[in-house]
GUZAZA-610492 format. One line per 8 residues: for each residue x, y, z of N, C-alpha, C, O. Coordinates in steps of 0.1 Angstrom, whole numbers, plus 5000, padded with zeros to 4 digits. Example, Ala and Ser with C-alpha at 12.3 -4.5 7.8 and 13.67 -1.06 7.14 Angstrom:
2
5132 4943 5078 5123 4955 5078 5132 4967 5078 5142 4967 5085; 5128 4978 5071 5137 4989 5071 5129 5000 5079 5134 5011 5080
This chain:
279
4953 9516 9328 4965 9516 9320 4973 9504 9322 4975 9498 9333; 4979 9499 9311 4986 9485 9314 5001 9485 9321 5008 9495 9321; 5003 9475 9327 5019 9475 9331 5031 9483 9322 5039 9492 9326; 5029 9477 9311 5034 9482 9301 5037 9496 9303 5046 9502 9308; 5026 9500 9297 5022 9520 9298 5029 9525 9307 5037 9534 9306; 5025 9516 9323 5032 9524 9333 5045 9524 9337 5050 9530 9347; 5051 9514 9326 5067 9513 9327 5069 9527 9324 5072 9536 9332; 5065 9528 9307 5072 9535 9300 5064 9553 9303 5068 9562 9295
5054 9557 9311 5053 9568 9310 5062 9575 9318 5066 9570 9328; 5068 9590 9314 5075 9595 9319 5069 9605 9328 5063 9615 9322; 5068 9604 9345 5062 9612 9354 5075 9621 9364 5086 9620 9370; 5062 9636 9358 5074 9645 9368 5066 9652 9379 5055 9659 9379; 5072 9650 9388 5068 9655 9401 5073 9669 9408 5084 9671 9412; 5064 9677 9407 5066 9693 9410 5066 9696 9424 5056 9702 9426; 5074 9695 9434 5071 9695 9449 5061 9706 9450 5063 9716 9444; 5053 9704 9456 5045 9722 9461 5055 9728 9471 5065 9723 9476
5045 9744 9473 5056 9749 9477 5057 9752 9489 5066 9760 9493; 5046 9745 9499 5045 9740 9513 5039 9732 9516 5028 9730 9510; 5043 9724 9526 5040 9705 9533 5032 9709 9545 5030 9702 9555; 5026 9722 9545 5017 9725 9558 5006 9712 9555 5003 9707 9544; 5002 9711 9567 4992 9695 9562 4978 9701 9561 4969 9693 9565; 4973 9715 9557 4964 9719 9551 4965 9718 9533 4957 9723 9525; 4977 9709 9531 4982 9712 9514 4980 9695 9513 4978 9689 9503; 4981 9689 9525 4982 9670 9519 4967 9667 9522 4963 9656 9519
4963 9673 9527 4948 9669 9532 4940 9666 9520 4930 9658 9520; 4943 9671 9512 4935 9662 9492 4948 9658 9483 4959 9662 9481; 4941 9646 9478 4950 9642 9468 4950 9648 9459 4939 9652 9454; 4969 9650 9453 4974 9658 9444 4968 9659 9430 4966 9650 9422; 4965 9667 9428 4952 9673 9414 4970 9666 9401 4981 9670 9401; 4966 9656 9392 4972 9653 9381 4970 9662 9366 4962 9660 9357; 4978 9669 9365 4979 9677 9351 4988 9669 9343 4999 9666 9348; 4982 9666 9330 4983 9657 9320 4990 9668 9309 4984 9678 9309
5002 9667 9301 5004 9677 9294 5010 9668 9281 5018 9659 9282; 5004 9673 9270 5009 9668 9261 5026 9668 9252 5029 9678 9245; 5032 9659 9255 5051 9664 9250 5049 9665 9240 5048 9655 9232; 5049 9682 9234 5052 9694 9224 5064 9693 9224 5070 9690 9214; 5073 9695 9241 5082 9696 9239 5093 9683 9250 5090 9672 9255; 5105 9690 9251 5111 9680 9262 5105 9679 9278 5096 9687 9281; 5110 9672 9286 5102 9671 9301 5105 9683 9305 5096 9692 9306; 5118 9686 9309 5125 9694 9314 5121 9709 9310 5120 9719 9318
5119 9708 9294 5116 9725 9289 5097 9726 9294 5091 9736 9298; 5090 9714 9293 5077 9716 9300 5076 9722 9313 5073 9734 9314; 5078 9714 9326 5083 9713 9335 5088 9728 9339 5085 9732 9351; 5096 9736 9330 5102 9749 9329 5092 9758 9328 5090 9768 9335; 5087 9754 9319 5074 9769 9311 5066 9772 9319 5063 9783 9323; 5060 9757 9324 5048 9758 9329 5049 9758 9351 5040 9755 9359; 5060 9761 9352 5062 9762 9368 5053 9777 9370 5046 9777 9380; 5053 9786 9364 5045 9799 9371 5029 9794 9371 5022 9796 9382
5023 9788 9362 5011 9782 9361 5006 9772 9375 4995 9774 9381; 5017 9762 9377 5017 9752 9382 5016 9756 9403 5010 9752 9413; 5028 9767 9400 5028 9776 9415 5012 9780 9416 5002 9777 9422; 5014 9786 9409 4995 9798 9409 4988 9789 9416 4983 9790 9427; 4989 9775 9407 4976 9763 9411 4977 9763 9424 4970 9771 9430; 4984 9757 9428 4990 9754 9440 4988 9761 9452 4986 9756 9462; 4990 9774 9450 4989 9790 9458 4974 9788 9464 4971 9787 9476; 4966 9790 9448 4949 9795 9446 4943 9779 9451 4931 9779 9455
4949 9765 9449 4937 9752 9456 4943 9752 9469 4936 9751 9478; 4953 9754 9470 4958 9747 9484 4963 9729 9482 4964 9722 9492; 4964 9727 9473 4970 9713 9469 4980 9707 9459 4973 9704 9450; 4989 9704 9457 4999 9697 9448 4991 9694 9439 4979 9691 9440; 5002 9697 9426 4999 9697 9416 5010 9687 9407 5022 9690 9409; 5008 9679 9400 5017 9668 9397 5019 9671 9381 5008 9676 9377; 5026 9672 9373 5023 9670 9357 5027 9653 9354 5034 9646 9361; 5022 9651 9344 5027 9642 9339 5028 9643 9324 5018 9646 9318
5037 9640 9319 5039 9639 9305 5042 9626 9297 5037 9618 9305; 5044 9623 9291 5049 9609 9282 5060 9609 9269 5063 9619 9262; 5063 9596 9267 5076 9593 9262 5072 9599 9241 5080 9601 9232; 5056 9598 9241 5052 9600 9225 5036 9606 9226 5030 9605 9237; 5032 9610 9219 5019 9614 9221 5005 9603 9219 4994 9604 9222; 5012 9593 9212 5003 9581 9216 4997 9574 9230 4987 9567 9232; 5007 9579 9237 5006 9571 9254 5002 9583 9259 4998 9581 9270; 5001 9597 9256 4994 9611 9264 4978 9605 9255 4967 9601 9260
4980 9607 9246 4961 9603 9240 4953 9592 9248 4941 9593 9251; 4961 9582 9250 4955 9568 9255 4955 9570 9268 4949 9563 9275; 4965 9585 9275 4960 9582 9290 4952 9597 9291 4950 9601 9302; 4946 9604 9280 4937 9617 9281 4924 9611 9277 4914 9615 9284; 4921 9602 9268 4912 9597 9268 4902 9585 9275 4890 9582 9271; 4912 9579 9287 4910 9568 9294 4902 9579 9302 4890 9577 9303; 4907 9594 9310 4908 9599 9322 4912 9598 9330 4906 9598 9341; 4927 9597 9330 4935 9596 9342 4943 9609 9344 4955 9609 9346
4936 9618 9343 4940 9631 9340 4929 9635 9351 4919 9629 9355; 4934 9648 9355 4924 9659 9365 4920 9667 9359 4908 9670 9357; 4933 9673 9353 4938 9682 9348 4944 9680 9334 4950 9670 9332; 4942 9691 9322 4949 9685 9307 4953 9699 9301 4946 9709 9303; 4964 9699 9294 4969 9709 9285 4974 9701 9272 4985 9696 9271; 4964 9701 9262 4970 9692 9248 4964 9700 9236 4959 9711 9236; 4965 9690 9226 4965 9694 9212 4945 9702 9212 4938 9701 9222; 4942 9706 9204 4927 9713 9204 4914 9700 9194 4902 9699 9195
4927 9692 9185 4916 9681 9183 4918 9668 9195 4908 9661 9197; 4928 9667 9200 4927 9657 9212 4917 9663 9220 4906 9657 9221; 4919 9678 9228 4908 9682 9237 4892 9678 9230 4882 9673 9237; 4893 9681 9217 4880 9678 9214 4872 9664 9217 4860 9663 9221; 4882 9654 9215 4881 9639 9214 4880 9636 9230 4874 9627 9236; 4886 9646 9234 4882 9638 9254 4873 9644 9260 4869 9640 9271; 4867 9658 9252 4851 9666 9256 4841 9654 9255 4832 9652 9263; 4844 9644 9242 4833 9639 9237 4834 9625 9247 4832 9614 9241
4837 9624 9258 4842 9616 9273 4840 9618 9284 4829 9618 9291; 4852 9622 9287 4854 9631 9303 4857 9641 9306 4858 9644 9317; 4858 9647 9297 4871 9666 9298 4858 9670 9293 4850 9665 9285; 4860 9684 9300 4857 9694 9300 4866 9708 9297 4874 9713 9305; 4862 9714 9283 4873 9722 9275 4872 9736 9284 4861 9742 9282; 4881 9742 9294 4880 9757 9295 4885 9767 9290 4881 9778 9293; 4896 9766 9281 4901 9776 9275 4908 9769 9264 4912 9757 9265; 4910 9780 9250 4928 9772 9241 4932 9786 9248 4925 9796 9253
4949 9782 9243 4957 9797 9242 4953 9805 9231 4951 9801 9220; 4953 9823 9235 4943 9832 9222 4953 9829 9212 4947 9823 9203; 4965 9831 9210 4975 9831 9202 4973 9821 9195 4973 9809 9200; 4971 9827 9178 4970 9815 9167 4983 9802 9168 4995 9805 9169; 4979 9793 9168 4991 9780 9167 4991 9784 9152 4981 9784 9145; 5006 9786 9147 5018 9789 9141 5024 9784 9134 5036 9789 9134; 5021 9772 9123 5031 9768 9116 5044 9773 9110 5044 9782 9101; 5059 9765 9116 5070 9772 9110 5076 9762 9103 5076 9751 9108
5082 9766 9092 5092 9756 9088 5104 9757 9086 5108 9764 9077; 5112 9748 9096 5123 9749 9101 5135 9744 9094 5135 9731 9093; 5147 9752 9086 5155 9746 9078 5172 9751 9084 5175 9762 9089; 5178 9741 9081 5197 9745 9089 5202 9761 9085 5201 9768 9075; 5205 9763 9096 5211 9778 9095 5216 9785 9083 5227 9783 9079; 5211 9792 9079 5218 9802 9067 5207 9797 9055 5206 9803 9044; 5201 9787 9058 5197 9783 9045 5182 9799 9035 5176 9808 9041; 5184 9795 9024 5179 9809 9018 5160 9802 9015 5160 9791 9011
5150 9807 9016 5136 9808 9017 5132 9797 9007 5138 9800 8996; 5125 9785 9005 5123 9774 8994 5112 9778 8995 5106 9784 9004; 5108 9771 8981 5092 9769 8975 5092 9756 8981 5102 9749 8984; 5072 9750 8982 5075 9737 8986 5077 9727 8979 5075 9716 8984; 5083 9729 8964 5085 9717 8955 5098 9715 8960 5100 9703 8961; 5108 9724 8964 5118 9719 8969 5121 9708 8977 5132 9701 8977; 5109 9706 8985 5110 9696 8997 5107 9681 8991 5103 9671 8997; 5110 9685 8976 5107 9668 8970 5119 9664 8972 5130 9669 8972
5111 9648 8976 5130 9641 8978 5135 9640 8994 5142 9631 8998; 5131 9652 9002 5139 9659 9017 5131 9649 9029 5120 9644 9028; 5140 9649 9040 5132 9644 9053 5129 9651 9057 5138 9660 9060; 5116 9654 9061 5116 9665 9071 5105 9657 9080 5095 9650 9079; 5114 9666 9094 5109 9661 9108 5101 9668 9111 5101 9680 9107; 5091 9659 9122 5075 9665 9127 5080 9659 9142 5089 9652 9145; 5069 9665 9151 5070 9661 9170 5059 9643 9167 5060 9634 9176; 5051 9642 9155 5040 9632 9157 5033 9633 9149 5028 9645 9150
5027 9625 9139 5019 9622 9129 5004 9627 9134 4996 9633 9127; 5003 9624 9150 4991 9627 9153 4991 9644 9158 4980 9649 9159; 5003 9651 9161 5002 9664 9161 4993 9675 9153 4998 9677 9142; 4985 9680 9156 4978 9691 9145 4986 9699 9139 4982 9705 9129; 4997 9700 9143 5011 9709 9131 5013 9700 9121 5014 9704 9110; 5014 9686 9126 5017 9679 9117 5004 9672 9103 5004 9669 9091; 4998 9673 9113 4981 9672 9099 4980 9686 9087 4980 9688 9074; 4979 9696 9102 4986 9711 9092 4993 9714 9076 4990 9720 9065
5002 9707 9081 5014 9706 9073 5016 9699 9061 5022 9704 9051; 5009 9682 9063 5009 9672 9058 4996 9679 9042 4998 9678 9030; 4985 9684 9049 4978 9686 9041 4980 9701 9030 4975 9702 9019; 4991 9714 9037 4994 9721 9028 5006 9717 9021 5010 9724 9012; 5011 9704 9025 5021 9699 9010 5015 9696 9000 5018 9698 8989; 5004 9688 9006 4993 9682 8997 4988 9690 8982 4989 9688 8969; 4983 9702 8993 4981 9713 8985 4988 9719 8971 4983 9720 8960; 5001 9723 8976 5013 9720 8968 5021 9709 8961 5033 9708 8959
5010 9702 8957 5016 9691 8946 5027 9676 8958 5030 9666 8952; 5029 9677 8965 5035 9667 8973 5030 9654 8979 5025 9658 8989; 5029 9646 8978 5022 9635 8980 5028 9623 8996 5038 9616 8997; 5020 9626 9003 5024 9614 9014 5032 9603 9012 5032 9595 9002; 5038 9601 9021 5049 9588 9016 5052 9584 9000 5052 9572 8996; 5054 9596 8991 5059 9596 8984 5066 9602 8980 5077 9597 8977; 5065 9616 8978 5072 9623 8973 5084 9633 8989 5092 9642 8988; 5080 9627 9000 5091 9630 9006 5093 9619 9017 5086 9609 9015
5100 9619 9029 5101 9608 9041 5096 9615 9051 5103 9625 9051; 5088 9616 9059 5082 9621 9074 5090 9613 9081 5092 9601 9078; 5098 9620 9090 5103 9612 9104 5098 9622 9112 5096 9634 9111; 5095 9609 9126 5087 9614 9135 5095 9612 9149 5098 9601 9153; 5098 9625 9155 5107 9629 9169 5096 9624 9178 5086 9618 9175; 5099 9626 9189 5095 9627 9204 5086 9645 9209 5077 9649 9216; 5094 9649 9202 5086 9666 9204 5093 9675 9195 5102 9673 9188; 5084 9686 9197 5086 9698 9188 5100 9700 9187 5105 9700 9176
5107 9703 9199 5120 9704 9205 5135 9694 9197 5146 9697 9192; 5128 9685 9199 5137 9672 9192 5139 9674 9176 5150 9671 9171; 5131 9679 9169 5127 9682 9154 5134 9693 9150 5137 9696 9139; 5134 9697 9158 5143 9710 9158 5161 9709 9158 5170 9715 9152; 5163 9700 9167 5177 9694 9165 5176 9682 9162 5181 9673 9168; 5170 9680 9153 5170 9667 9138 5179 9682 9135 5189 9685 9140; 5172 9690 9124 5174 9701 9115 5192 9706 9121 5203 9705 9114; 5191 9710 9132 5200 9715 9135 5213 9707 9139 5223 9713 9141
5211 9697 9139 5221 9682 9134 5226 9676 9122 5235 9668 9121; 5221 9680 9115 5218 9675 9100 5209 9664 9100 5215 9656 9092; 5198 9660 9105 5193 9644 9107 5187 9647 9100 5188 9639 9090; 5177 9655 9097 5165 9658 9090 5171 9672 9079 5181 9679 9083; 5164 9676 9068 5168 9686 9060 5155 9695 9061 5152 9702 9051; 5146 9696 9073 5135 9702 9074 5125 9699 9082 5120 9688 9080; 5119 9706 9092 5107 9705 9100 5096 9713 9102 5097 9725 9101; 5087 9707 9104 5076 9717 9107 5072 9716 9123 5068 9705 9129
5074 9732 9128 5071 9730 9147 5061 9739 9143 5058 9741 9132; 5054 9745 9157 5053 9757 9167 5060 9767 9163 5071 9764 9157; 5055 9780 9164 5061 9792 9169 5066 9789 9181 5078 9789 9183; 5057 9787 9190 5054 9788 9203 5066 9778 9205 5077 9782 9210; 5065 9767 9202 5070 9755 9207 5088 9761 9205 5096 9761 9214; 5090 9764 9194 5105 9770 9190 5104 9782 9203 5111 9780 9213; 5098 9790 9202 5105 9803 9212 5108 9792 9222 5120 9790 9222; 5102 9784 9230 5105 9779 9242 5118 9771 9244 5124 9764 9253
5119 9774 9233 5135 9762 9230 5151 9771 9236 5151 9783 9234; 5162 9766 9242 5175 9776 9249 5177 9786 9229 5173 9784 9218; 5181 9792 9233 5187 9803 9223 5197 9798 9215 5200 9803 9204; 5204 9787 9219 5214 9783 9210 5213 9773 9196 5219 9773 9185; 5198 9763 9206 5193 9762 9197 5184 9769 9183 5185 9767 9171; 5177 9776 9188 5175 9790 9181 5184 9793 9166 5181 9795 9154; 5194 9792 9174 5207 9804 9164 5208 9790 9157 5209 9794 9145; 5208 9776 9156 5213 9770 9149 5205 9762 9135 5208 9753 9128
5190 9772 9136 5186 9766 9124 5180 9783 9122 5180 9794 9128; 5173 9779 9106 5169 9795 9100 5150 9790 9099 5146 9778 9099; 5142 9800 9099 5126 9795 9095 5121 9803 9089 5126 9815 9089; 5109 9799 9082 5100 9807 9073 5085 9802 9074 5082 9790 9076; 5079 9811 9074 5068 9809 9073 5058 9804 9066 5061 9806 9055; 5050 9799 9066 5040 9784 9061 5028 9792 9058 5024 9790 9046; 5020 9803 9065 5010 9806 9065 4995 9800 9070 4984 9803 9066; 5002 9789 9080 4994 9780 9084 4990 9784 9099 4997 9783 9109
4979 9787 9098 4975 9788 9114 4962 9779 9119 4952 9776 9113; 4966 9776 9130 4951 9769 9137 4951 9769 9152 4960 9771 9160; 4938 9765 9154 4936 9772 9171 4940 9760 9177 4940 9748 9174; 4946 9774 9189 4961 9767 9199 4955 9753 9211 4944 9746 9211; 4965 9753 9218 4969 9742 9223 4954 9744 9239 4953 9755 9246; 4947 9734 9241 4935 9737 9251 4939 9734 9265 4948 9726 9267; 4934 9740 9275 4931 9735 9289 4918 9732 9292 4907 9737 9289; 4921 9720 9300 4904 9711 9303 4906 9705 9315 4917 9703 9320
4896 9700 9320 4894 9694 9334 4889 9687 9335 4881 9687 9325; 4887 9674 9343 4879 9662 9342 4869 9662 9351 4870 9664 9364; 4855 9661 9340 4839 9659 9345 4836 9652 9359 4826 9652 9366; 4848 9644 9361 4841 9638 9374 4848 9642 9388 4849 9634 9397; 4851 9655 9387 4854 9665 9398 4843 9666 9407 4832 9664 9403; 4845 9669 9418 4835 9675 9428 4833 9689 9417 4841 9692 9409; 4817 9696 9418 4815 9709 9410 4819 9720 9416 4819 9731 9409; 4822 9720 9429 4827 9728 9437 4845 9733 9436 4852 9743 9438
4849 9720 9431 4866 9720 9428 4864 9726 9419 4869 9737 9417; 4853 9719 9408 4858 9722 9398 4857 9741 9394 4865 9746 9386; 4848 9746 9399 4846 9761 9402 4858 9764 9409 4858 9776 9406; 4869 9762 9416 4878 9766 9420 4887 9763 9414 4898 9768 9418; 4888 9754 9402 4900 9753 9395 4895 9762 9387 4899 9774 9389; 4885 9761 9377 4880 9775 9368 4889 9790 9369 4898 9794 9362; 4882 9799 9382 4886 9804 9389 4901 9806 9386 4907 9815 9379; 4906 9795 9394 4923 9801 9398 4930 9800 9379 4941 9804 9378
4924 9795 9367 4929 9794 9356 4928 9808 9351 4936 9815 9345; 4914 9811 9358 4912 9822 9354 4915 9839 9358 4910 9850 9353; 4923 9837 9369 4930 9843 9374 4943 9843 9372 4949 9854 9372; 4950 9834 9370 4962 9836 9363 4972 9845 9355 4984 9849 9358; 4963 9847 9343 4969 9859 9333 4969 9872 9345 4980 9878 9347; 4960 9877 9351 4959 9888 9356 4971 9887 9367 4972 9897 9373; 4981 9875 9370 4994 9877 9379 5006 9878 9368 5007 9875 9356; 5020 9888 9382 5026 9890 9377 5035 9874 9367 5042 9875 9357
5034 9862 9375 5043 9852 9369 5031 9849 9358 5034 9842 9349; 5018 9854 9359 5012 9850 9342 5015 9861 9332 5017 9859 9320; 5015 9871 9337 5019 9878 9326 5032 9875 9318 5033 9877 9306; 5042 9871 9326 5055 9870 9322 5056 9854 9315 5064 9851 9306; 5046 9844 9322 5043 9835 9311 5037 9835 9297 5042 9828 9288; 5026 9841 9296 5020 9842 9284 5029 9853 9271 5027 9853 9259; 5040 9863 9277 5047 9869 9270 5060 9860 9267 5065 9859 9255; 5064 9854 9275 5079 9840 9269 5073 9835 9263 5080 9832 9252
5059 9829 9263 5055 9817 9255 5049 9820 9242 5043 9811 9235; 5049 9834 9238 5043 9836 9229 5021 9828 9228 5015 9826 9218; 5017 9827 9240 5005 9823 9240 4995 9835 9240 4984 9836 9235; 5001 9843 9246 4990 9859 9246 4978 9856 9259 4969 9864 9261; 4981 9847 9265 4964 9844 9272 4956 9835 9269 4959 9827 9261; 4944 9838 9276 4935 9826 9275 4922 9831 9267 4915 9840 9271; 4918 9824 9255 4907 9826 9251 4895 9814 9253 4897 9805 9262; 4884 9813 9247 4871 9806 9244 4874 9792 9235 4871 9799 9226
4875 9783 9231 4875 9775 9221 4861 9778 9212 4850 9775 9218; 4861 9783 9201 4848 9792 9192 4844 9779 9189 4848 9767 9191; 4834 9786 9181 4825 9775 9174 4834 9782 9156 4833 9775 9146; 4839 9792 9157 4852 9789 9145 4864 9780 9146 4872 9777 9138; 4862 9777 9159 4875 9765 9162 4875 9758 9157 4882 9751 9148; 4858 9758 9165 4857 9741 9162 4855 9734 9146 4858 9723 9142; 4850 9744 9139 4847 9740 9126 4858 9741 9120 4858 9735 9109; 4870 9747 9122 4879 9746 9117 4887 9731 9120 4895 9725 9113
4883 9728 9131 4893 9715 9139 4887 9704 9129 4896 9698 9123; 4870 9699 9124 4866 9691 9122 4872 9685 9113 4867 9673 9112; 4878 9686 9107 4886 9674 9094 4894 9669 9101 4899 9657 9100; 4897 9679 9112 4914 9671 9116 4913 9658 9131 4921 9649 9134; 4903 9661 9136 4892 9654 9143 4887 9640 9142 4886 9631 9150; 4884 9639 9124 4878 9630 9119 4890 9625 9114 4888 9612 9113; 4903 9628 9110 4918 9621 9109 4919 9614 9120 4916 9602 9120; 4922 9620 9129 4928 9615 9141 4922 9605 9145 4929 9596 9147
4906 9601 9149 4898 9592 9148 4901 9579 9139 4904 9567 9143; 4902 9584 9126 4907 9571 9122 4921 9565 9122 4924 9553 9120; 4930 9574 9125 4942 9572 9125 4949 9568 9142 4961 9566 9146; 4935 9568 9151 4937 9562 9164 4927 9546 9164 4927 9536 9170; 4916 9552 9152 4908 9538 9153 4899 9540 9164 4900 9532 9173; 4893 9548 9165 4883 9551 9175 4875 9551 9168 4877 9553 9156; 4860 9548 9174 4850 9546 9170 4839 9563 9166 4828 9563 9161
């Protein structure tokens, strides 16, 4: 990764939850997470997950996240990752590398579309003319979305303006600022948001769903770790701090990535490819 990169990526460091020197004795396992949302609301969600790890390897667990999803792709697809929780066509794109896919979340990913408080239910011709904010061009909510306007008579950089936030989160107070007159998030990504934000915009439904957000691991693990990271992922749900995560986050658990995933992922797959310029 260049100087550059390593200025600007934003790294958060999760202390483990003991310095016994049977916990420093391996270097700290790097979980790579794609900013859906803010550091802080990441960092938040995902501490019951991040404990478990920690508990079940016996080693620190680091996340790192980044300032846009351009610099999470370029550092998921380099492998500078151990560990990855991102989008299901990025997972796909770093299977076809270094990652190895173990689970998405079962819970369908959710398109909502998010408009200022009180506002009353639009058709999508309405949205001619309107900004509405996305987390990232390269987001699958946002290909989602891009393509059921499509659908609806609306034409890309024409018939409305895309502005593109930092995360789901941010898009959300575009709308609830007045910055933007409309967004498309997450279910998921919105429940995880404080309540006040919540209360300060209104949503409706899109009818757009696609398979959720993946966990993967990088192929050049010892196979022995890597069986013990498996394992403790997969133990998870069955504790009490996973149950109480997968119920806040609206994820439901851990499922399979299908071979209905996958076929459903492949258009958006072959976007992102060209719209990263990969070969």
């Amino acid at each position: 990764m260049t100087a550059f990169l390593s200025r600007i990526c934003c790294l958060l460091f999760i202390a483990c939850l003991s310095s016994s020197p049977a916990q420093t004795e391996e270097a700290p396992l790097k979980l790579g997470v794609m900013p859906f949302n803010s550091p802080q609301a990441l960092v938040r969600s995902l501490q019951p997950l991040t404990t478990h790890l920690e508990q079940q390897l016996g080693r620190k667990v680091i996340i790192y996240t980044a300032p846009n999803y351009s610099v999470h792709i370029q550092q998921l697809l380099a492998g500078e990752f151990d560990l990855a929780i991102t989008g299901p066509h990025f997972a796909a794109l770093a299977e076809e590398r270094n990652m190895h896919i173990l689970y998405r979340y079962a819970a369908k990913l959710e398109t909502l579309l998010v408009l200022p408080a009180g506002s009353p239910p639009l058709q999508p011709a309405q949205l001619r003319g309107k900004t509405i904010a996305t987390s990232s061009r390269f987001a699958i909510i946002t290909l989602g979305s891009l393509e059921w306007l499509e659908k609806n008579g609306l034409e890309f950089n024409k018939d409305y303006t895309l502005q593109e936030y930092p995360s789901h989160g941010a898009a959300i107070a575009a709308v609830a600022n007045g910055m933007a007159d409309a967004a498309f998030v997450a279910r998921t990504a919105l429940q995880q948001n404080p309540d006040e934000v919540k209360r300060a915009v209104s949503v409706q439904e899109t009818g757009i769903f696609l398979p959720q957000v993946c966990t993967l691991l990088n192929r050049r693990l010892d196979l022995a770790v890597m069986e013990r990271i498996t394992q403790a992922f997969a133990s998870f749900p069955g504790t009490a701090g996973g149950q109480e995560f997968f119920q806040r986050t609206g994820y439901a658990g851990y499922a399979p990535l299908s071979t209905a995933d996958r076929a459903q992922l492949r258009s958006y797959i072959s976007l992102t490819k060209r719209l990263l310029e990969l070969p």
